[in-house]
N, C-alpha and C positions, 0 to 999 in steps of 0.2 A: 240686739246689735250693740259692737262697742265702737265708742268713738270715745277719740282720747283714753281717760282714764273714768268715762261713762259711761254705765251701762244704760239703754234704753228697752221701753218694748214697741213694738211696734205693730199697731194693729193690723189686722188683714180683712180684706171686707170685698162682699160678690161684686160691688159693683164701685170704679170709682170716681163717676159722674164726668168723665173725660169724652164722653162725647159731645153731652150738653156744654162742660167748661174745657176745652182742648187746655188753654195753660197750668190746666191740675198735672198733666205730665210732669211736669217740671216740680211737682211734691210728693210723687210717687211713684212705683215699681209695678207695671202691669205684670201681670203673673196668672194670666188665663188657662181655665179648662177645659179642654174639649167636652171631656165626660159628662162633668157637671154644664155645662154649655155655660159658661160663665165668660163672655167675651174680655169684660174689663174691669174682671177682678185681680187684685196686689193687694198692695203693702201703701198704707196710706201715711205718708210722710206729717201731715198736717196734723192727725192724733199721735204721734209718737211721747213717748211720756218719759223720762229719766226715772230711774231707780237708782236712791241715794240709801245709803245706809245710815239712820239716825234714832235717836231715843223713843221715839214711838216707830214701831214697823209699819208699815204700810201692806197693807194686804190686799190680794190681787184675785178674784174668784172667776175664772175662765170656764164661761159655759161649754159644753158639747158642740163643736163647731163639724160642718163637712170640709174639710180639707182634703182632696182628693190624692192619691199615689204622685199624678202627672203634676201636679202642683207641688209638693213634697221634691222630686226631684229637680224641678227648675230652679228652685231657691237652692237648693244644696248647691247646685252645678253653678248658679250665676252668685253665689256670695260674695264673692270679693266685688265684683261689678256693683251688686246693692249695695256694699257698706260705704263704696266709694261715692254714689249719688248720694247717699242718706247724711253720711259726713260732708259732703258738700251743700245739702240742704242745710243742716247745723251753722256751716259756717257761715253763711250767707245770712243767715236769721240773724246771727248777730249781729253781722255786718247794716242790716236792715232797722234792727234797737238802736246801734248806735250813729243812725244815720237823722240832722235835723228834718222834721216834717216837711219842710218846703223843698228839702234835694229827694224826698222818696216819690222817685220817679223813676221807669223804667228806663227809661235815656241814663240816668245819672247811676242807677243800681245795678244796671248791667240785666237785672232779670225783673218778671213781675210783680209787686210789692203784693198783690193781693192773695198770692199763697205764703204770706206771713201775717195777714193784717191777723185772723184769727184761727193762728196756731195754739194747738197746747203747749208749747212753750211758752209762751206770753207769764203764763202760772208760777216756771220755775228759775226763772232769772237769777235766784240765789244759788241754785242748784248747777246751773251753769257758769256761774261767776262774772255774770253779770250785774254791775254794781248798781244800786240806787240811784246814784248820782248820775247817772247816763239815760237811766230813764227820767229823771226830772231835765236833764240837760233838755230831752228829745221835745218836751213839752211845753217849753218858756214861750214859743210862740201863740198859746190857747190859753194862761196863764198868765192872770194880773199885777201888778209890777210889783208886789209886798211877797209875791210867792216865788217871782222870777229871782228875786234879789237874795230870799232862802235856799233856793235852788242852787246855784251860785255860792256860797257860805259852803252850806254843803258840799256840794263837789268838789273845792279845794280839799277841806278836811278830810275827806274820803278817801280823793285819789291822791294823799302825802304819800312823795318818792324819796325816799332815802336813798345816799350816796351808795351805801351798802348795796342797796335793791340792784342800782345802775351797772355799779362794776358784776355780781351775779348775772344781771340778764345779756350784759355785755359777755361774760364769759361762758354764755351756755351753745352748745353746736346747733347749728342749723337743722340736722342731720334728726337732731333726737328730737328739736321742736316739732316740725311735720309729720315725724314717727309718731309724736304722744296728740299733736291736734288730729291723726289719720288725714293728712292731707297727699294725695296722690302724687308721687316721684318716681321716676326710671335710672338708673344707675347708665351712664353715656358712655365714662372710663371709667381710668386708675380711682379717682378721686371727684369727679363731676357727676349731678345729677341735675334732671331737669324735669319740672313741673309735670305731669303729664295733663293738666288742663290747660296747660298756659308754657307751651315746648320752648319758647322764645328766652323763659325765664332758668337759668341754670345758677348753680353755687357750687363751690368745691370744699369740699372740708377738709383737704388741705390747710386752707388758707381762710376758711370759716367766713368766707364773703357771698353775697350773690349779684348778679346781672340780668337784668332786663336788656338783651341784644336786641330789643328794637329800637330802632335810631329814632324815633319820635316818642318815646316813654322818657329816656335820659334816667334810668332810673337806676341804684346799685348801692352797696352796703354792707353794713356790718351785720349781725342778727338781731338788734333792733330795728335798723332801715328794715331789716325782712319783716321782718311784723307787720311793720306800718303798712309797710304798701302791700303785701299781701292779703293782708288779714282788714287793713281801714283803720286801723287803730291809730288813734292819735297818741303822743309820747308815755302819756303814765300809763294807758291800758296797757298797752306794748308792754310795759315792763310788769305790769301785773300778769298777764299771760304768759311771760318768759318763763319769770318765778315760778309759775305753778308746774313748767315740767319738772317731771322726772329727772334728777340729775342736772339740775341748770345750776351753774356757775362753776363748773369742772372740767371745761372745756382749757385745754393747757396748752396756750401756744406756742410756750418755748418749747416744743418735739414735733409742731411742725413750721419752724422757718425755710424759708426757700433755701434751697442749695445752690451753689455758683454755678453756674453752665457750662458741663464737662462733655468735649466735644469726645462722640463715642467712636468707637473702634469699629466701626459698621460697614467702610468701605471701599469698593474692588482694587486690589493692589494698581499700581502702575495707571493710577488717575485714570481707569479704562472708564468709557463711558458710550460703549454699543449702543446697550438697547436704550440708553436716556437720549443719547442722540438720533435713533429710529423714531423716539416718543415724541422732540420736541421738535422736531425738522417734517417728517411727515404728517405729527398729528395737529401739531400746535403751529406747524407753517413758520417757523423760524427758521433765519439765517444760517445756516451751519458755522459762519465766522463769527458769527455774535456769538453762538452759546462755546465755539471754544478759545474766543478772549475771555469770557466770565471763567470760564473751567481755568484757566491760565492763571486768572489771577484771583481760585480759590473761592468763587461765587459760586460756583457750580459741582455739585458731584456725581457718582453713582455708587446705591450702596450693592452690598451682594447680595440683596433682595432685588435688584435693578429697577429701584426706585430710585428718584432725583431727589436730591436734597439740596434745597437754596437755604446758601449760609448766609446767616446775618449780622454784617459787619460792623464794627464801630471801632473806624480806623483800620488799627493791625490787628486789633483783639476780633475773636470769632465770639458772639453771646448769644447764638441761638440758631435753631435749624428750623425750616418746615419741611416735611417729606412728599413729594406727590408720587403716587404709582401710576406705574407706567403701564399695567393691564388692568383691564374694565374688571372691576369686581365680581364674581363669580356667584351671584345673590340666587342663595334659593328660599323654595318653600314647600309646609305642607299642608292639607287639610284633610282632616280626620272628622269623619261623622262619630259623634261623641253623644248621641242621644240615644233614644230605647225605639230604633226603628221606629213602624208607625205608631205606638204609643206615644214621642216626643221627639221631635227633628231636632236637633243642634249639633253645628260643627265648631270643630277647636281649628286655628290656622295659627304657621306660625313661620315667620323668616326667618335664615338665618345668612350667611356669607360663606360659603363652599359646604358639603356634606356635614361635615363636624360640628359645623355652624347653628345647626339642627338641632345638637344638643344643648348649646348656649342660645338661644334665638334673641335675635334685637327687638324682637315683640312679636309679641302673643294674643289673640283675642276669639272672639265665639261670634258667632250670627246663626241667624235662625234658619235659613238655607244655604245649599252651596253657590247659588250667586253670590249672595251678599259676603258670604266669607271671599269668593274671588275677588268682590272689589273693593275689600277690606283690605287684602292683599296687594293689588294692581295701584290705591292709593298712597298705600304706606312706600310700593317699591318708586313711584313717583317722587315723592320727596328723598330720596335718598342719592348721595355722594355716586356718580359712575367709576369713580377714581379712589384709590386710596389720599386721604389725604389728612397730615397730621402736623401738631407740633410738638417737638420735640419737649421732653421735659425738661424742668429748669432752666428753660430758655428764658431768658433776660424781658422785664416788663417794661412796656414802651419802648421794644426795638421790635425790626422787622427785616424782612429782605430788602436791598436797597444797592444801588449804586450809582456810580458821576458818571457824566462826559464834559466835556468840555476843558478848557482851562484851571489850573490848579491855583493861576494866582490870586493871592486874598482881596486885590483889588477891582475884579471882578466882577461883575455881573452877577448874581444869583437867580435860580429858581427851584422850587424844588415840585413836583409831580407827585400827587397824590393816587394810589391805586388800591383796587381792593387785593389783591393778591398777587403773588410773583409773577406769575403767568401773562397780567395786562401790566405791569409794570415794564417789561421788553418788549412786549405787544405796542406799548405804546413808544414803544423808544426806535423802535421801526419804522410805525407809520410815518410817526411825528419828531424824529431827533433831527434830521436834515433839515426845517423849517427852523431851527434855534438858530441865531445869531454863532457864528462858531468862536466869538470871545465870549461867548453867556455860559456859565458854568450852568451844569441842570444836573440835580438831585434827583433820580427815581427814588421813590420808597413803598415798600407795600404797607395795609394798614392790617395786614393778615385779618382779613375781614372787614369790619367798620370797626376800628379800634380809635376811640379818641383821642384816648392817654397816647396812642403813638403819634396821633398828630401834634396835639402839643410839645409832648417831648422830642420832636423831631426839629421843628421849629425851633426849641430851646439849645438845643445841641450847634444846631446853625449859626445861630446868636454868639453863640460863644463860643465857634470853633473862626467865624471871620468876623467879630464886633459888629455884627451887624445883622437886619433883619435880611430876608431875600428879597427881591424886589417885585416877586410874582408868587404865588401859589397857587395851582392849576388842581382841581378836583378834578380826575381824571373817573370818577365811580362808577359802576352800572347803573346804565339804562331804565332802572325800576323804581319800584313802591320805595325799597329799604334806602338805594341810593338817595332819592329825593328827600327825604327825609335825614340821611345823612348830611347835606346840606345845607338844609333847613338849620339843623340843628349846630351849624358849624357857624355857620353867618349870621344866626341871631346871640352868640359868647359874646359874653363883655370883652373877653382875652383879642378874640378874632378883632372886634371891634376896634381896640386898642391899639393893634397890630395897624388898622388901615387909617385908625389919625398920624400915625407914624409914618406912613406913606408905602405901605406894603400893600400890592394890590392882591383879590382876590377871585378867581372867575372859575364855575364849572365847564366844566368841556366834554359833550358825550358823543358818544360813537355815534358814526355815520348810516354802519351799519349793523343790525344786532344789538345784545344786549350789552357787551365789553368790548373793548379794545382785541380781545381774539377773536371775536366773532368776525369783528370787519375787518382783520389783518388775513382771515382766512377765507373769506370772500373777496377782498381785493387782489390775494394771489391766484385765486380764480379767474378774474375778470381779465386778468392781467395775461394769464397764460390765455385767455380764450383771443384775446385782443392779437397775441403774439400768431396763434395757429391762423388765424382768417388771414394775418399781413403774411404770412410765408403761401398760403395757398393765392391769394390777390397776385401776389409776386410770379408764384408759379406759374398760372396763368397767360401772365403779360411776356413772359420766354417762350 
């Protein structure tokens, strides 16, 4: 197998002790034969050995093994799947060298330290590029204060970072690091891709940055920041791993700077807005006079896809759109028994979004029967968007959908509404705009997502469109893990902080019912018509 820019071998053996140690899974590829009755025989991750090319060759004498036919075609068929666990064993190993002895703990390592304690890697640290210094770092706690103190000496000298180094590692893609470590990535769009062991994690090479969208990591970056936090690396290794790809420091980012946000030519003449207004009145339980004061006054559109587009103001300038569709996505899929009938059962499954879809699929995978492919399938289609939903490109950073009510004048009262997306941004301005003070100016803004940089700079804009802070700010969020955590994360900012010795209050507000602000706008207009029909038949009645 390769990983990176290393070849390894990787032994295979009848049996591999996984039922006596179940966490051996986690170092290796069961690859069982019927024929041979070999229940838990693979590919033993814990002997794998690197093959380096160097001034004495190394030679390798491979006895007469049974490898049976059905075993032979499992591994051919499941390749990519093995090199993706094997490479992720690799990285983890290191992750584990360079972790001190008192944090190698399965809590703090994420996985079981004891399928590295005595790996055959251990041997080839240089071969890996794994530096001396890291392994004496790992040691200072078993090591008496004349060696700790060499240890230390050492490892400065070792890991010397030159300026040189920084601006290279600083200049090399994301794209090609992951490529050259084989670390596992899905292409999302144009330009974005996102971890496939860690979905949450995406980067654009666009813009050569990445993000941790979970709101309790706080985490994002340049391609150093990616090292660190992906890989564990503290600052100099980072940069010694940068270096060693392929092509680092070629990464040119004067060919991709943002372009200005050119509002495109996409929508139905004569400001029509049918089927958006069927989508947001029916589906979404909106006011038909709210969404055509926003259409009136350029919030709202439909494109000739009869999709909604919320435009994102700042002022009189337009700096960005998000698109929502307005029909459920047409998600299919298939699965194909891909194995040697009864010699070897395996199905290939794959989604895609309408027929065509089928030949691009948004993911692909294998199981061992056709259950498991259906609820490989049935899970994947779980997590996925019912709606089309996008942002436009070159849409402006740190803006979002947004708009006032209230009074216009700057002496005013302020607040401004925090929401996850356009849709609870009106949602909330329904429920709850007739409870404002009707002299208190109020700000909706979406944070198209959990974006923080829009909260800050929305704040900032505020600041300095009336000298003044607002006098409230309302986390309006979902209901859940991500929301709470959004919060979390908002209320413990030195900035936020800052904001409330200043006398800027701050409180979360969540739905009463459901997970957002439409859930319970569209159970309220439920309750609402049920409450109207029973007072018309009471009424009827009493005539």
């Amino acid at each position: 197998m390769e990983v990176g820019k290393i070849d390894f071998y990787v032994p295979f053996t009848h049996d591999l002790r996984i039922n006596r140690f179940p966490f051996l899974k986690d170092a290796s590829y069961q690859v069982p034969s019927e024929e041979l009755g070999y229940s838990t025989a693979g590919l033993d991750f814990q002997h794998a050995i690197p093959i380096v090319q160097s001034d004495t060759e190394a030679g390798f004498i491979l006895a007469n093994q049974s490898v049976f036919p059905d075993q032979k075609f499992f591994v051919k068929n499941k390749e990519a799947e093995i090199v993706n666990k094997f490479s992720k064993y690799v990285r983890d190993y290191e992750k584990y060298i360079s972790t001190p002895l008192k944090d190698k703990t399965k809590e703090n390592l994420g996985f079981n330290p004891k399928i590295y304690t005595y790996s055959t890697l251990q041997y080839f640290h240089k071969e890996l590029g794994i530096e001396a210094s890291q392994q004496l770092k790992n040691t200072q706690e078993v090591t008496h204060k004349p060696t700790q103190q060499i240890s230390k000496k050492h490892s400065s000298r070792s890991m010397s970072i030159t300026d040189e180094m920084k601006k290279q590692a600083k200049n090399t893609s994301i794209l090609d690091y992951v490529k050259y470590y084989g670390i596992p990535v899905r292409r999302t769009s144009g330009s974005e891709y996102e971890l496939v062991e860690q979905k949450n994690v995406k980067f654009d090479t666009r813009k050569n940055l990445f993000q941790d969208y979970n709101p309790s990591h706080n985490a994002g970056g340049d391609m150093i920041d990616f090292a660190k936090y992906i890989d564990g690396f503290n600052f100099p290794k980072a940069i010694q791993k940068i270096c060693a790809v392929d092509g680092s420091g070629t990464y040119d980012f004067s060919k991709n700077q943002s372009e200005p946000f050119v509002m495109p030519q996409i929508f139905e003449e004569d400001n029509r807005l049918n089927e958006a207004m069927i989508y947001l009145v029916n589906e979404r339980k909106f006011e038909s006079s709210t969404i055509k004061k926003m259409a009136a006054n350029g919030l709202i559109k439909q494109t000739k896809n009869k999709e909604v587009a919320f435009i994102w103001a700042d002022g009189p300038e337009d700096v960005g759109m998000t698109l929502q569709g307005t029909k459920l996505l047409d998600y299919r899929s298939d699965i194909k028994e891909t194995g040697l009938g009864d010699f070897i059962k395996e199905y290939t499954w794959k989604v895609g979004i309408g027929a065509k879809g089928l030949e691009r699929p948004l993911e692909t995978g294998k199981a061992e029967t056709k259950s498991l492919a259906e609820e490989a399938v049935q899970t994947f289609l779980e997590e996925q968007r019912p709606y089309k939903k996008q942002i436009w490109k070159n849409s402006t950073t740190g803006h979002g959908f947004n708009f006032r009510s209230g009074p216009t004048d700057l002496e005013a009262k302020g607040k401004i509404v925090f929401s996850e997306a356009a849709i609870d941004a009106i949602s909330y301005f329904e429920l709850k705009g007739q409870e404002f003070d009707e002299k208190t100016r109020v700000h909706y803004q979406s944070l198209e997502g959990l974006k923080d940089n829009i909260f800050f700079k929305s704040i900032e804009r505020y600041e300095k469109r009336y000298s003044k802070l607002p006098e409230e700010i309302i986390l309006a969020v979902d209901n859940d893990d991500a929301g709470d955590a959004f919060v979390r994360k908002i209320l413990s900012d030195k900035r936020v902080k800052d904001y409330q010795t200043k006398g800027m209050k701050v409180k979360r507000e969540k739905p009463g019912i459901g997970k957002d602000f439409n859930d319970e706008l569209k159970q309220t207009k439920i309750i609402n018509r049920r409450d109207i029909q029973r007072s018309g038949i009471h009424k009827g009645t009493q005539i």
